[in-house]
C-alpha positions as a printed NumPy array, in Angstrom:
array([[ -3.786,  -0.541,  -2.556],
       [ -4.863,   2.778,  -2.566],
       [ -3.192,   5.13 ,   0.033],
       [ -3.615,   9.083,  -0.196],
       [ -2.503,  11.24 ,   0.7  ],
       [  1.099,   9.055,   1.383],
       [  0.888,   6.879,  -0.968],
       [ -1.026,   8.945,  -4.038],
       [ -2.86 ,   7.341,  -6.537],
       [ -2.467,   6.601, -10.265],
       [ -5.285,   7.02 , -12.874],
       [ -5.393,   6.606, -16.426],
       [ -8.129,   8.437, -18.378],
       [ -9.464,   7.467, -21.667],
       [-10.854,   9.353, -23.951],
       [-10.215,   8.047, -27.084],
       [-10.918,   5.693, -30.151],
       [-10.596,   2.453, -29.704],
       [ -7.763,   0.517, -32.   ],
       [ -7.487,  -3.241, -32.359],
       [ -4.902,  -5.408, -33.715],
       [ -5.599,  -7.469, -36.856],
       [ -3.931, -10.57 , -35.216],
       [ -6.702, -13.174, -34.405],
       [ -5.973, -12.667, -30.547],
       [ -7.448,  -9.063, -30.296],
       [ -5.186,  -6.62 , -28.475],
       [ -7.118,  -3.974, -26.849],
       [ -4.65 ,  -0.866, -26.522],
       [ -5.716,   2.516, -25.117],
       [ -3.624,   5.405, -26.108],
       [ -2.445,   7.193, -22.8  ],
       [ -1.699,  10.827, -21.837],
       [  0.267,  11.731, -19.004],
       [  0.285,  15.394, -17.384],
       [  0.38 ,  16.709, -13.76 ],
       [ -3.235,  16.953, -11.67 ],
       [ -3.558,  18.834,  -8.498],
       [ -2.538,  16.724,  -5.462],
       [ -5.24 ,  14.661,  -3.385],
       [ -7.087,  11.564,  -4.191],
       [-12.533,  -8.596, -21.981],
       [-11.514, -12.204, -22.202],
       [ -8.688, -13.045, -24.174],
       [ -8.187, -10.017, -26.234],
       [ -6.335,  -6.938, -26.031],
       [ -7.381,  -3.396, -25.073],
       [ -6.2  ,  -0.383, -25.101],
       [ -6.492,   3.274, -23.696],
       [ -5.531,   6.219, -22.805],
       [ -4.705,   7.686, -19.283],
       [ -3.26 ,  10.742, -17.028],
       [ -1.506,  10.7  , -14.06 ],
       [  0.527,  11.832, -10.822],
       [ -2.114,  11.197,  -8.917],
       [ -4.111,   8.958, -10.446],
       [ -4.12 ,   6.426, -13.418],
       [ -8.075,   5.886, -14.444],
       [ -9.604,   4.249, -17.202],
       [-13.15 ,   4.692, -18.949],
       [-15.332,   1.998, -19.57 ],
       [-18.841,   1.475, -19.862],
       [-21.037,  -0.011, -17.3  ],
       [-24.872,  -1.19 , -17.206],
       [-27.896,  -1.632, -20.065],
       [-28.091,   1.108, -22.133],
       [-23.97 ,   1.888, -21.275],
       [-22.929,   4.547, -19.053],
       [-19.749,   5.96 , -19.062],
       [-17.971,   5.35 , -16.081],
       [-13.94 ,   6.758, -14.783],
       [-12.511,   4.39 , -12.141],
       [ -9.435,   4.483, -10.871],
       [ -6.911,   1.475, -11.914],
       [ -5.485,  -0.266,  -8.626],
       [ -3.68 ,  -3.377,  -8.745],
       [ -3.167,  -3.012,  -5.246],
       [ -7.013,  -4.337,  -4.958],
       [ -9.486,  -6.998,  -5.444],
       [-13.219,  -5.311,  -5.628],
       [-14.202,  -3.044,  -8.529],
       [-16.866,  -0.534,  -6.943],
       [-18.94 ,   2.677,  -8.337],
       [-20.327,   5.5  ,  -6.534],
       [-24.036,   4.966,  -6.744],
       [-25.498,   7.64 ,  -5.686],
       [-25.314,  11.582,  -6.507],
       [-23.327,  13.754,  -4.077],
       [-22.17 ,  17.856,  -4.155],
       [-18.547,  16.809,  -4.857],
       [-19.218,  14.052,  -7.175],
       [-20.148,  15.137, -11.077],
       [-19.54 ,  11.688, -12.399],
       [-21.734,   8.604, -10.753],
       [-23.492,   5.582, -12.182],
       [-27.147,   5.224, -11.771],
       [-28.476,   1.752, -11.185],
       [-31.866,   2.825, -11.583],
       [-31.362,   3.574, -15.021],
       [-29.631,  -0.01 , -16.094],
       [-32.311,  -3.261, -16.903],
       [-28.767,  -5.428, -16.192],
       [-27.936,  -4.507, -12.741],
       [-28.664,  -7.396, -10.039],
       [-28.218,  -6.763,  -6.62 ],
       [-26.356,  -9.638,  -4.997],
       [-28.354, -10.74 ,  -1.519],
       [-26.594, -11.905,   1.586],
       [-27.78 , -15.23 ,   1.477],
       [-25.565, -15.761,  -1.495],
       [-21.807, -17.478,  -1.789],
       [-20.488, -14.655,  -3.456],
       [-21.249, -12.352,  -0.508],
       [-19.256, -14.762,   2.067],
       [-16.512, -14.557,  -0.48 ],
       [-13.077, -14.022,   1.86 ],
       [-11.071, -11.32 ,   0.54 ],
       [ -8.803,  -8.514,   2.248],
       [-11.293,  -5.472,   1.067],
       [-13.747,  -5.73 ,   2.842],
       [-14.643,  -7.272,   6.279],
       [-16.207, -10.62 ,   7.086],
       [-18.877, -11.785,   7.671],
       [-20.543,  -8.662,   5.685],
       [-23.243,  -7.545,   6.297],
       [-27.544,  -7.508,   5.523],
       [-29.311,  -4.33 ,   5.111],
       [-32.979,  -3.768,   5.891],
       [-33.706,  -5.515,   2.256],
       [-31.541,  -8.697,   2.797],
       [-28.812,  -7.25 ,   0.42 ],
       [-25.264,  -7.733,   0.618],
       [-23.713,  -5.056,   2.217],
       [-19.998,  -4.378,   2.399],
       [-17.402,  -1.656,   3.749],
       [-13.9  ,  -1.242,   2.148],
       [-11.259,   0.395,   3.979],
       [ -8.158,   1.992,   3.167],
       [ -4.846,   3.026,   5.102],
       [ -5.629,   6.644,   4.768],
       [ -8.409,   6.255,   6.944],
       [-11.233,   6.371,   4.147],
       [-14.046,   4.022,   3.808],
       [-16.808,   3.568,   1.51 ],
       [-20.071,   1.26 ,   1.881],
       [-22.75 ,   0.084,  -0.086],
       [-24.503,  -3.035,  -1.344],
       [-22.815,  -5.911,  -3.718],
       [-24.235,  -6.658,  -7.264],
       [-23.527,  -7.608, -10.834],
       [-23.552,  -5.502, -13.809],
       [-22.06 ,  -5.785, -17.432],
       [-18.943,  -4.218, -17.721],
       [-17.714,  -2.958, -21.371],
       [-14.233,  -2.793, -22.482],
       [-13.481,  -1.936, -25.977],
       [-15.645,  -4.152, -27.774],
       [-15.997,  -6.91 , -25.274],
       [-18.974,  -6.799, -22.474],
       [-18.833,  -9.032, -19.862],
       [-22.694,  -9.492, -18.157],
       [-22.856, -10.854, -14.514],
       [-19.643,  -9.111, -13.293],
       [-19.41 ,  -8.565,  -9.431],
       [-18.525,  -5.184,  -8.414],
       [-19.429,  -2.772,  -5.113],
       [-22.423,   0.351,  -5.897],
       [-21.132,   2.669,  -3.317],
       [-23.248,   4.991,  -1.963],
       [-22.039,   6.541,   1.02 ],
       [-18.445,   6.779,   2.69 ],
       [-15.799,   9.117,   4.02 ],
       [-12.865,  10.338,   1.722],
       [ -9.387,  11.9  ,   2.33 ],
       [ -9.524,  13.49 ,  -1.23 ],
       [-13.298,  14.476,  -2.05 ],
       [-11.282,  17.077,  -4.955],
       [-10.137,  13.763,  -6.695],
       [-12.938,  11.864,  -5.801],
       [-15.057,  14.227,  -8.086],
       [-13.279,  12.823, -11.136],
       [-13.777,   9.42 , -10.653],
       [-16.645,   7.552, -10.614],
       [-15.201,   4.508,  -8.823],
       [-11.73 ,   1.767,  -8.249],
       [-11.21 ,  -0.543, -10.932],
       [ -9.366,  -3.598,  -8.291],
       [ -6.429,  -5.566, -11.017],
       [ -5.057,  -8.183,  -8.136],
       [ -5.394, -11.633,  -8.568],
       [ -8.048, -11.765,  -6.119],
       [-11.592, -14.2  ,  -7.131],
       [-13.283, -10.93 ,  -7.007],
       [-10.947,  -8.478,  -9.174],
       [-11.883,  -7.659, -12.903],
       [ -8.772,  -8.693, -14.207],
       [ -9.529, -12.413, -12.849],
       [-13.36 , -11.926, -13.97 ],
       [-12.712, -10.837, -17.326],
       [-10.39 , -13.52 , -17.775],
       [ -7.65 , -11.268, -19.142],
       [ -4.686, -14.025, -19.461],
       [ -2.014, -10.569, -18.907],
       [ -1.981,  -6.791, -19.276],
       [  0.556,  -4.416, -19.541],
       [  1.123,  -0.693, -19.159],
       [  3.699,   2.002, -19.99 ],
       [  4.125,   5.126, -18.348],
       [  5.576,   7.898, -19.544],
       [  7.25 ,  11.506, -17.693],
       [  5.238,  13.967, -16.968],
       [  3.507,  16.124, -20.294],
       [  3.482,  13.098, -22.083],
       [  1.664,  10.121, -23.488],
       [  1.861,   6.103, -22.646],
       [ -0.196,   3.334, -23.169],
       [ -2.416,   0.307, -21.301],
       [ -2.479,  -2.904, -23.146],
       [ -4.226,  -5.952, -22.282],
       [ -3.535,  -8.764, -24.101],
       [ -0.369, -10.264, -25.93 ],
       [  2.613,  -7.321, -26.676],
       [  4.684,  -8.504, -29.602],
       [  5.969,  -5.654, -31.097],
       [  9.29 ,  -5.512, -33.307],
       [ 10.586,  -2.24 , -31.322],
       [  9.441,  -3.834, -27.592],
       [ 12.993,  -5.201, -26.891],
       [ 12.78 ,  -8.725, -24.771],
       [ 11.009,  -8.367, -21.267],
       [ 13.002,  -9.833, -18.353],
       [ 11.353, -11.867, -16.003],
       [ 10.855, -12.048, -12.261],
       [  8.082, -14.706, -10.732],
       [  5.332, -14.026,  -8.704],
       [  6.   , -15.295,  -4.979],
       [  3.022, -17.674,  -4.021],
       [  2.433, -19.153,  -0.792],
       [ -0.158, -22.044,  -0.166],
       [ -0.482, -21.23 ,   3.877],
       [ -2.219, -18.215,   4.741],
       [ -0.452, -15.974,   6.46 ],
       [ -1.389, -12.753,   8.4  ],
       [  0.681,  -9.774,   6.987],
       [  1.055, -11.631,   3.773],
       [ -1.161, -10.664,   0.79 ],
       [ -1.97 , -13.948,  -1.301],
       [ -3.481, -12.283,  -4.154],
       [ -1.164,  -8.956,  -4.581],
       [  1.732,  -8.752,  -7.503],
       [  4.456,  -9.871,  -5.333],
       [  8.019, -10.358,  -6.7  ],
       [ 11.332, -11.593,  -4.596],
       [ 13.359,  -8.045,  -4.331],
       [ 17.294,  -9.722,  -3.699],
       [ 19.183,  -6.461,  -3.355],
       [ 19.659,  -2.618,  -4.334],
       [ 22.305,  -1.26 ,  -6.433],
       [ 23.431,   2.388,  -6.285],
       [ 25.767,   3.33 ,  -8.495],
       [ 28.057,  -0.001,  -8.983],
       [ 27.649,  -0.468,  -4.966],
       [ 25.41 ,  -3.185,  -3.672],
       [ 24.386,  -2.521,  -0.253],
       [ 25.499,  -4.756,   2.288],
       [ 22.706,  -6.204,   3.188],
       [ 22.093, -10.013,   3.863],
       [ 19.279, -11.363,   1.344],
       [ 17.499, -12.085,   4.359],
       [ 16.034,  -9.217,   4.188],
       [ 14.699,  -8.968,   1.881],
       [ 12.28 , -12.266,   2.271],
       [  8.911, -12.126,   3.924],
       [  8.97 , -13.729,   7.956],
       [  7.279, -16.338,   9.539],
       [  4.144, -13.957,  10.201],
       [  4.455, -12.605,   6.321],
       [  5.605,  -9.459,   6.941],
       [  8.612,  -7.871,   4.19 ],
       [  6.841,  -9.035,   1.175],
       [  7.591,  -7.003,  -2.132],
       [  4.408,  -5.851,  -3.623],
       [  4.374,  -4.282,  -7.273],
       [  1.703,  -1.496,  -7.502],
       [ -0.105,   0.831,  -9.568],
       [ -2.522,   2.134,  -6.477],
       [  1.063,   3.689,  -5.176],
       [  2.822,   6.512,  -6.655],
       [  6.245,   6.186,  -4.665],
       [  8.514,   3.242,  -3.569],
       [  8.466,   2.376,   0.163],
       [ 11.225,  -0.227,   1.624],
       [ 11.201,  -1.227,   5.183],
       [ 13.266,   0.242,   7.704],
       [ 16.386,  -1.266,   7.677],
       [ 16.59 ,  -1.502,   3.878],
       [ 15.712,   2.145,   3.75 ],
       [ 18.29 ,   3.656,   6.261],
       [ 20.833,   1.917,   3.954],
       [ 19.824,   3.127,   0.772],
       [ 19.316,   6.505,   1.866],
       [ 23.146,   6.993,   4.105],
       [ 24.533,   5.547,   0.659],
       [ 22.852,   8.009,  -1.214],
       [ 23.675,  10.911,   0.551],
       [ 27.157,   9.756,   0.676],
       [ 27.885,   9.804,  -3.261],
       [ 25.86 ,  12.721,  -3.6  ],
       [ 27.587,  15.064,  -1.209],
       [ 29.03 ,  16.946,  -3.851],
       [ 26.451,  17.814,  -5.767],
       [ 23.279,  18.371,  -3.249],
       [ 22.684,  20.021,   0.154],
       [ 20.532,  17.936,   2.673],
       [ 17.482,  19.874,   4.421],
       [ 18.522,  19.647,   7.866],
       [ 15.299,  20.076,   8.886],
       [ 13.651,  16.875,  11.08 ],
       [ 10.512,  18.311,  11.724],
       [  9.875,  17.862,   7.839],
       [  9.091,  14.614,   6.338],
       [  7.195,  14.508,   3.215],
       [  3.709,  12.132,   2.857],
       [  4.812,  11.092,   6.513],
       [  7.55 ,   8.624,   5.644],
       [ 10.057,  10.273,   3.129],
       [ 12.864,  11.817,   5.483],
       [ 15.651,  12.641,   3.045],
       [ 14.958,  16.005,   1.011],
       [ 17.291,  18.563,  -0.437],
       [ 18.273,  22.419,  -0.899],
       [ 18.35 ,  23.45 ,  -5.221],
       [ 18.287,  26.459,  -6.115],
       [ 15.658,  27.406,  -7.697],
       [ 17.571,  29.358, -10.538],
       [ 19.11 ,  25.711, -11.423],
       [ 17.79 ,  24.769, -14.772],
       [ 17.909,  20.882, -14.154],
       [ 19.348,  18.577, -11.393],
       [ 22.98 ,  17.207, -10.802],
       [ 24.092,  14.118, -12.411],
       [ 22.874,  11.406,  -9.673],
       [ 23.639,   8.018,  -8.97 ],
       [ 21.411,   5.703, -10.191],
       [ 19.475,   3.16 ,  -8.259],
       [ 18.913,  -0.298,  -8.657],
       [ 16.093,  -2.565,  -7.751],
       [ 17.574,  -6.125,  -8.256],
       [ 15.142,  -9.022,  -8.472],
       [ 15.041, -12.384,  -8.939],
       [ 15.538, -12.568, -12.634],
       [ 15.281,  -9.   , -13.519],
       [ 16.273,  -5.231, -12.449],
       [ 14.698,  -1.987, -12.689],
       [ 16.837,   0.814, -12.507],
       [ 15.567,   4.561, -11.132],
       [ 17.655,   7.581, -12.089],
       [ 18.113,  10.968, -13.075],
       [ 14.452,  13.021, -12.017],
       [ 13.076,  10.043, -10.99 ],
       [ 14.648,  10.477,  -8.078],
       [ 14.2  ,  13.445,  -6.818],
       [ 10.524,  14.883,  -6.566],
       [  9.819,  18.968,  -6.036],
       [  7.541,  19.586,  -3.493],
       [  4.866,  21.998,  -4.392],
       [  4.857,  25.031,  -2.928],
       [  7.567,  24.322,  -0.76 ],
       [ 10.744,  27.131,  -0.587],
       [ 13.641,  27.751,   1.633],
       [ 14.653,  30.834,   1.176],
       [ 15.843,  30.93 ,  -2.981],
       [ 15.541,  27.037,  -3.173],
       [ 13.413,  24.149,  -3.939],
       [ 12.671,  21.369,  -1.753],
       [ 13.736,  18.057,  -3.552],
       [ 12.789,  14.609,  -1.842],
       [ 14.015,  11.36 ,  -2.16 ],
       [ 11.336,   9.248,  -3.819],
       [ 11.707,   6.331,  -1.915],
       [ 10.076,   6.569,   1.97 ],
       [ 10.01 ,   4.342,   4.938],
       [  7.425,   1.815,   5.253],
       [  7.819,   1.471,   8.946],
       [  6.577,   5.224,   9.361],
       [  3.55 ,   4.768,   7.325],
       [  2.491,   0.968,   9.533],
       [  3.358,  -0.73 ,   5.982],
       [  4.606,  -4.438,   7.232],
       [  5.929,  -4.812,   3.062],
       [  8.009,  -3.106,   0.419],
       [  6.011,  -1.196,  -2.056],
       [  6.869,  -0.781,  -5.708],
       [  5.051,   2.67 ,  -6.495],
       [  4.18 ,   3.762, -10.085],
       [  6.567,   6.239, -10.08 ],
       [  9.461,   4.24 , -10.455],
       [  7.676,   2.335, -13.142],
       [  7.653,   5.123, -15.296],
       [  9.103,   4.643, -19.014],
       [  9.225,   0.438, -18.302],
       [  7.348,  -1.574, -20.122],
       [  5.323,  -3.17 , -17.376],
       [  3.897,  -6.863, -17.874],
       [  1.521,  -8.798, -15.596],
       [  1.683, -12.293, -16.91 ],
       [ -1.216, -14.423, -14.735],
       [ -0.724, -17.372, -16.821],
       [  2.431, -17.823, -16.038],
       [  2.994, -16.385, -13.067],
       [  5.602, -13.179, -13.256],
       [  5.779, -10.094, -14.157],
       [  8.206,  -9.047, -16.964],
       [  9.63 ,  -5.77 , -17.532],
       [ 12.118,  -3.708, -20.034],
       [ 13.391,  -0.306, -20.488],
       [ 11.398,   1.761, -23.087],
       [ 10.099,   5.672, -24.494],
       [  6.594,   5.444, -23.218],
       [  5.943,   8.232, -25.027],
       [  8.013,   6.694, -28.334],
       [  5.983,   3.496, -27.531],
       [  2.823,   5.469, -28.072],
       [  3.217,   7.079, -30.733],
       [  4.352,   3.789, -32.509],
       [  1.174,   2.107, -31.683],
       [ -0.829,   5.312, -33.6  ],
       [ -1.93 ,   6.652, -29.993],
       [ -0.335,   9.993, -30.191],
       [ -2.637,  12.465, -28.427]])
């Protein structure tokens, strides 16, 4: 679900060897390194690879006969896979369809381009040549359009011909500077049309580490002796379609939040998506913060400025609020070599927690002074000021927990780990 600027994206980039377990169910691992980039924009076995991020989390893979190298951005906030297509000033990394004998345009008298999914509008489109032509939207007011096809996509050691994906060649960004790195969206949902359901990948999982640092994107089976036992929280289906509810998006049941040894008093109710669908809990890598809808939010953040009264000074300033929904940001002193002890906060599912604290919680903004001081926000924002109808679990609250998307079973799992430690165990140290 990729948002920028308010919600920023993720991206892991690989550039790396390849490893490979020697168990008979291949796990392909890619070794991942984390640092800070300027703000803007294969069936049953495992991979793995590196990536970067803050902004965004991208992978490299190769794409078309003979391969190309491609960089696209990893969103499990979205169904359709697409590449830019065509060669533009700010791009320096594009795939050329010309130049591959397995690329198929898909035309519009075909199933696959009346498929229903949430990216793109129906009915689609013809173009002058009776292709299949699609536009994807996003919520920061960027589009891109081009034609529908199939190409085979490489990852690791496994191809996989016929895969559906979007060439892209023309559009309007919010974030042409990241744009230029990328050469397209890799979409992870659950949706008929996202790679993750085309490769037939049974689960993945990713670690991210802190900033400066290294992590790791696994897809396959994780059984490792030092991976301590993943909790479990199931996916929330619903078999009537609903219209704020997304049907194919990583949704768990969030029951509560925790700060400190306080749970706020909130009834569970809600917490649980209404009759129109709206207050669903969505787990996403396309997101780099956590939003929670308005009443949740207020809550969490007049408890949080409660126990931390002694230790931080609020910016009284309410003609500031940071990517347009975080309200709650703080005075430090810039001399300050590292941040107060802060209470931590606790997302409490159905089956599982995930607990933010210490940095996590409090995000510089760059370039921003008062005076001798910093300006520190909270890293959770309101969804109703950004038009979100759901709660939003954002990457960077995911960071050092070992995420799991289990699609045979139905649930993500997750557990407290060194993504960096976790790395370098697995021989990915970069």
């Amino acid at each position: 679900m990729p948002i920028v600027p308010l919600l920023l994206l993720l991206c892991f980039f690989t550039h790396c060897t390849l490893c490979f377990s020697a168990s008979k169910t291949q796990t392909l691992i890619l070794p991942l390194k984390t640092e800070t980039l300027p703000h803007g924009f294969a069936p049953h076995s495992t991979n793995k690879l590196s990536f970067h991020h803050n902004v965004t989390l991208t992978i490299q893979l190769s794409v078309g006969s003979p391969p190309q190298k491609v960089t696209m951005v990893l969103d499990t906030g979205s169904e359709l896979s697409w590449l830019h297509c065509k060669k533009a000033p700010n791009l320096n990394s594009v795939f050329n369809p010309l130049a591959s004998k397995s690329y198929s345009p898909i035309p519009c008298s075909s199933p696959v381009c009346r498929t229903r999914t949430r990216d793109f509008s129906i009915p689609v489109s013809c173009d002058p040549k009776k292709l299949c032509h699609a536009t994807l939207s996003y919520a920061d007011a960027s589009s891109i359009e081009g034609n529908l096809a199939s190409e085979t996509f490489g990852l690791g050691l496994s191809t996989q011909p016929g895969t559906i994906f979007g060439c892209m060649d023309s559009g309007f960004s919010s974030n042409s500077e990241e744009d230029a790195k990328t050469t397209g969206l890799m979409g992870m949902n659950r949706g008929s049309l996202s790679f993750v359901t085309q490769m037939g990948l049974p689960k993945f999982s990713y670690c991210i580490s802190g900033r400066d640092s290294s992590g790791v994107l696994l897809f396959g089976e994780a059984k490792f002796a030092w991976l301590r036992p993943l909790n479990y929280t199931p996916l929330v289906q619903i078999s009537t379609p609903l219209p704020y509810f997304d049907r194919v998006a990583y949704t768990v049941q969030l029951e509560g939040i925790r700060v400190s040894g306080k749970v706020l008093p909130l009834p569970k109710s809600v917490f649980v998506p209404d009759h129109t669908g709206a207050g669903q809990t969505m787990v996403d890598s396309g997101t780099q913060f956590t939003f929670l809808l308005g009443p949740v939010y207020t809550a969490l953040k007049n408890e949080f400025i409660q126990q931390t009264k002694p230790v931080l000074r609020v910016l009284n300033d309410p003609n500031f609020v940071f990517q347009g929904a975080m309200d709650l940001c703080y005075q430090v002193p810039m001399n300050r070599q590292s941040l107060p002890q802060l209470p931590t906060v606790t997302l409490m599912f159905q089956g599982a927690e995930m607990s933010v604290s210490g940095e996590r919680l409090l995000y510089r903004v760059p370039g921003m002074v008062r005076g001798s001081d910093s300006v520190y926000c909270f890293t959770f924002g309101n969804s109703d000021l950004l038009g979100i109808e759901a709660f939003v679990i954002g990457h960077h609250h995911q960071q050092n927990v070992w995420m799991e998307f289990d699609l045979e079973k139905s649930r993500v799992g997750v557990a407290e780990v060194r993504c960096d430690l976790a790395s370098q165990r697995l021989g990915l140290g970069v």
